[in-house]
N, C-alpha and C positions, 0 to 999 in steps of 0.2 A: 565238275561233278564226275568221280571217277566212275568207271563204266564195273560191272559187273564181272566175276571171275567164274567160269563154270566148272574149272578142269577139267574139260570132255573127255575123258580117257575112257579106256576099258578092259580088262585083262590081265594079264601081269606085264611088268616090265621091269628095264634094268637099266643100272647106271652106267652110263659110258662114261667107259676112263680111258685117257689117251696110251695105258699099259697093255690096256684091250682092244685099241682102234684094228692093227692090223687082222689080228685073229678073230674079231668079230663080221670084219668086209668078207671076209672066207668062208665063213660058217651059216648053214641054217638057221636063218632067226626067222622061219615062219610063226613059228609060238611066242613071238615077243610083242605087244602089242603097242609097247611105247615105249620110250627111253628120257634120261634124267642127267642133265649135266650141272655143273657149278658153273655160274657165268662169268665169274673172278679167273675160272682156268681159261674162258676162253673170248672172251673179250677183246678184239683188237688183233686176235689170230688172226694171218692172213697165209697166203703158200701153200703149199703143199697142203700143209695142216690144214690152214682153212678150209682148200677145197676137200678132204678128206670129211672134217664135219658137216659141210652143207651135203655130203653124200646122204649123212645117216638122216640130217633134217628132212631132207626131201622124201623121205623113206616113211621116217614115222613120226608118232605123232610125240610132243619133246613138251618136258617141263622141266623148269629151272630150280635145284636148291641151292641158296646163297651158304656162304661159309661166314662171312666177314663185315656184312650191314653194322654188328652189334646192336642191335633193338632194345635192349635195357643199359648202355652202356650209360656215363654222364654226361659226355661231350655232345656237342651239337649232331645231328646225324650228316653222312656226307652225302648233300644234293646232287653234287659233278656224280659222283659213281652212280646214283640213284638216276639220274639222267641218261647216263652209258646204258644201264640196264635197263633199262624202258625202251631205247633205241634197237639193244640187241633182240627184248622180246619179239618188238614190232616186225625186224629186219628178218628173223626166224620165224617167226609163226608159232612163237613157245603158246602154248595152252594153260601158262598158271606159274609162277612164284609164290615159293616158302621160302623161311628164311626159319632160323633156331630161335626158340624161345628164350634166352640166355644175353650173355655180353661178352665179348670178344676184344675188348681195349678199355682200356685207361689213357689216353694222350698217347695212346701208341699201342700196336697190338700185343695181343699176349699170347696169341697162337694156341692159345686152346678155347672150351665152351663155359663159360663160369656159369654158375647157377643165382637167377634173380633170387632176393631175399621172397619167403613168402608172407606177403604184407600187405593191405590195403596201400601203403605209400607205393609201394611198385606196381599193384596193379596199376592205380592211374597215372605210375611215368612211363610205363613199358604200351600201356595201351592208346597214348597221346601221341606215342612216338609209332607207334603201327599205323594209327591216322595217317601223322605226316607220311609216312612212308607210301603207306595206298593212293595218297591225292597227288604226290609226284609220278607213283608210278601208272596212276589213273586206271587201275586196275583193284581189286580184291586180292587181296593175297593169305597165305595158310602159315600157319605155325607152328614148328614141332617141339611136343613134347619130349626135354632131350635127358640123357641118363645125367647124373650126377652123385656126390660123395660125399659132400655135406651142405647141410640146409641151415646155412649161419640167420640167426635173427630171426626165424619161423615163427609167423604169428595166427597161422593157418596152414590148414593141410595143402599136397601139393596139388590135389584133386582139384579143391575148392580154389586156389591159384588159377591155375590153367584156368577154368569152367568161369573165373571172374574175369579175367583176362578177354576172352573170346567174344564172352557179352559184352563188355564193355569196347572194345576197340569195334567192334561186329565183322571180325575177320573169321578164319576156316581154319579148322585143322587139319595138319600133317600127322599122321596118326604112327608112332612108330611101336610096334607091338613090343619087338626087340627091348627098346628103354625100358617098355612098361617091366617087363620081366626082370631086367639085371635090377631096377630098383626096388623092387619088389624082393629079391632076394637079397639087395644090400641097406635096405630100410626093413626091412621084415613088416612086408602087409600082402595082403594077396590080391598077387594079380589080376584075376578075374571077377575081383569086385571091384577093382578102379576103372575095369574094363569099362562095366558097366554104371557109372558111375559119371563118363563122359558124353556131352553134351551130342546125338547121334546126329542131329542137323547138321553139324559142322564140319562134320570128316569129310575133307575134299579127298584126298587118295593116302593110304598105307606106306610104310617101310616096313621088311623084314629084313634082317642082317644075323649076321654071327656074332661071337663075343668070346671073351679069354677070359678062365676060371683062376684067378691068382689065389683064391683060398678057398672052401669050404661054402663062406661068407661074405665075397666080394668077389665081383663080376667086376670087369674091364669091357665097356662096347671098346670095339673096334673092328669091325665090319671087315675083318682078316680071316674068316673061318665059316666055314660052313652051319645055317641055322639048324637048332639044336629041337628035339621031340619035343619038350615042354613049349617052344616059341611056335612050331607049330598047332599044337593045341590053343596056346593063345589064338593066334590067328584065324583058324575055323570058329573060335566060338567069336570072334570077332563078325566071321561072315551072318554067323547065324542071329547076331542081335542089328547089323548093316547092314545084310546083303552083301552081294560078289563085289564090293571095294576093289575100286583100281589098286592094283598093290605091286610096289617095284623092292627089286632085291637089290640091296647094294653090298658090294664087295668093291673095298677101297686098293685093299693089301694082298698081296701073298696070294695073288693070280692063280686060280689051277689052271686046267685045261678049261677051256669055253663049254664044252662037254659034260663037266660038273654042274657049272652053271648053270644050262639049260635045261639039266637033270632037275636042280633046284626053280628052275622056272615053270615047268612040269608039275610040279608039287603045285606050287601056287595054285596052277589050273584047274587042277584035281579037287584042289577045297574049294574051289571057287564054282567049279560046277553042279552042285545040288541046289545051288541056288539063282542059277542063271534062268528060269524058268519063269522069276519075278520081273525078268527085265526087259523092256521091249526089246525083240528083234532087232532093229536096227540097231542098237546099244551093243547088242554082242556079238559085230565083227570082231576076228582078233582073240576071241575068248575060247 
């Protein structure tokens, strides 16, 4: 019987990248409440490195998002990695795994995030396979909604996708504002009806990111740029239909100064505060 996932978090938070490990040991992170690694990068680290990570574990409170599970892929899922990753949570004290709603390999990886067909046949192989995943990793785990460019074979909306998905597997979501928005401008629907249009029980914790305008009419995520005025407007009315939502920034690329960042971590805080009044005390250290 797997055990139950809470995501305790609270605040905003960010993602530690090893481009940022030294300039973040240096820097004021009083305003960060929690931080987000990929366990694929860090798995089996030991040295230096290692003990540089267990600095920031011991620090704050850590959640893991996977890159490479593949969750809709066709092949078998891989147990051994799944097994690593249950280990590492245990061994850190991680508070919660997501993993992407998508697939990542064909008999081999493919190094980017493909998009499931929208189909009842995928909802229940994508949601059979979340099963497996939860009862090895004996934990609950969250699911993001991830951007993409084209929806081959759509026999439902991508709303109605996810929202079957989630019921059916009875897992959480990773709620990425960022996605909602660039698909939203490269599927033309609006964003702030899909907003509300998802399942609110299920948002374990937020992403906000940047993204690359290559036309008019196509958006590029890639979490290399600073979030743009319309994603934060998503994100406040995000607060206002969920409450102050854990929510981490992630910046993958194109490093600025940590200063920027915390600029942007700032912002979070600020949407997040009119509605911290809903939450108990003890809930808003960190916030």
């Amino acid at each position: 019987m797997r055990t139950a996932s809470t995501f305790d978090l609270c605040g905003a938070g960010l993602g530690l990248r090893r481009g940022l490990l030294e300039k973040l040991r240096e820097a004021d992170l009083s305003e960060v409440g929690f931080m987000e690694v990929a366990p694929e990068n860090w798995i089996g680290v030991g040295g230096r490195l290692g003990r540089r990570f267990a600095e920031f574990t011991e620090r704050f409170p850590f959640v893991c998002h996977g890159l490479s599970l593949s969750l809709g892929a066709p092949e078998p899922l891989d147990r051994g990695f799944l097994e690593r990753v249950r280990r590492f949570l245990d061994t850190h004290r991680i508070r919660g795994y997501s993993e992407h709603l998508s697939y990542c390999s064909e008999h081999g990886h493919l190094y980017d995030l493909m998009p499931l067909p929208f189909t009842e046949e995928a909802v229940d192989w994508v949601a059979g396979r979340i099963g497996q995943a939860q009862d090895i990793l004996d934990r609950r785990i969250a699911v993001e909604n991830i951007s993409y460019y084209a929806a081959p074979g759509a026999e439902m909306s991508e709303l109605d996708f996810i929202t079957a998905v989630l019921e059916k597997a009875d897992c959480q979501l990773l709620l990425d504002v960022n996605n909602i928005y660039v698909n939203s401008v490269n599927h033309r629907y609006d964003a702030h009806e899909f907003l509300a249009g998802l399942p609110a029980e299920r948002v374990a914790y937020i992403h906000v990111a940047g993204h690359y305008n290559e036309a008019e009419d196509l958006i590029i995520d890639t979490h290399a740029a600073p979030v743009i005025e319309p994603v934060w407007h998503l994100l406040e009315a995000a607060y206002e239909r969920l409450g102050p939502v854990p929510t981490l920034l992630e910046r993958d690329f194109n490093f600025p100064p940590v200063e920027e960042l915390l600029t942007e971590i700032g912002q979070i805080r600020r949407l997040q505060a009119p509605f911290l009044s809903h939450v108990p005390r003890d809930r808003q250290q960190a916030s």
